[in-house]
C-alpha positions, 0 to 999 in steps of 0.5 A, spaced: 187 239 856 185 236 862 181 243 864 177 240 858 176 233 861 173 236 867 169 241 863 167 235 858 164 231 865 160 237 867 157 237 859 156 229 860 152 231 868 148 237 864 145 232 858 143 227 863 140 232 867 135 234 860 135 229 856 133 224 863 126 223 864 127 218 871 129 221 878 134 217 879 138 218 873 137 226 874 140 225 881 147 220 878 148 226 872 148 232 879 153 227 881 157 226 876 157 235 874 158 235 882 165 231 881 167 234 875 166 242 878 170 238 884 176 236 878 176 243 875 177 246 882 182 241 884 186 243 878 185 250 879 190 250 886 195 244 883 202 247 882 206 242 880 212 240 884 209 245 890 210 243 897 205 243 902 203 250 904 207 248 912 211 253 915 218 250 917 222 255 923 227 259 918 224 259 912 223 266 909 216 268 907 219 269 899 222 261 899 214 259 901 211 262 897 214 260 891 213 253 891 208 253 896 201 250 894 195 254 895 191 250 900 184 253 899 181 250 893 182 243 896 178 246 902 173 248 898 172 242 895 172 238 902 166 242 903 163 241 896 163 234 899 160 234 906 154 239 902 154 235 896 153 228 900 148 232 904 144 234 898 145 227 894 140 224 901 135 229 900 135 228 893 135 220 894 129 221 899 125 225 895 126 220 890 123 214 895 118 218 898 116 220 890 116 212 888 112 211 894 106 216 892 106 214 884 109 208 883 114 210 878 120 214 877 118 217 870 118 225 871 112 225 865 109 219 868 108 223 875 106 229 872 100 225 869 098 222 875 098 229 879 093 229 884 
């Protein structure tokens, strides 16, 4: 059920991508498809009752392993971040520096007054 959520979040980004004609509502639905790519991959390494992935001295490779929650989704995840924050301000930026050149954020409007 909650795969579906994620999945319909990313559905809801990718309309607003198509559907809008404004940069900056184009740049809020890459944000909201980036947060529900970041949903499904946190979901995708979560173990219910799981113990951190830490190695006390005597516990055996198998007692670890059982209950131990894989740690590289949530690593990816924290990249996804540090690169999705790094693009949104390239996004934002060209937005401004668009605004700046034709006056409006509509994507017709820009294509209109090419030039």
């Amino acid at each position: 059920m909650i795969y579906s959520l994620c999945l319909l979040l990313i559905l809801i980004g990718l309309y607003g991508v198509i559907v809008s004609r404004q940069t900056l509502k184009i740049v809020v639905s890459l944000l909201i498809m980036n947060h529900g790519v970041h949903l499904m991959l946190l979901l995708v390494g979560y173990r219910k009752n799981g113990s951190p992935p830490i190695v006390d001295p005597g516990t055996t490779i198998a007692d670890f392993a059982a209950g131990a929650v894989d740690p590289l989704p949530q690593a990816m995840v924290l990249t996804s971040i540090v690169i999705g924050l790094g693009v949104l301000a390239l996004m934002v930026a060209l937005c401004v520096r668009l605004y700046e050149r034709y006056g409006t954020f509509d994507v017709t409007e820009i294509r209109r007054l090419r030039g």
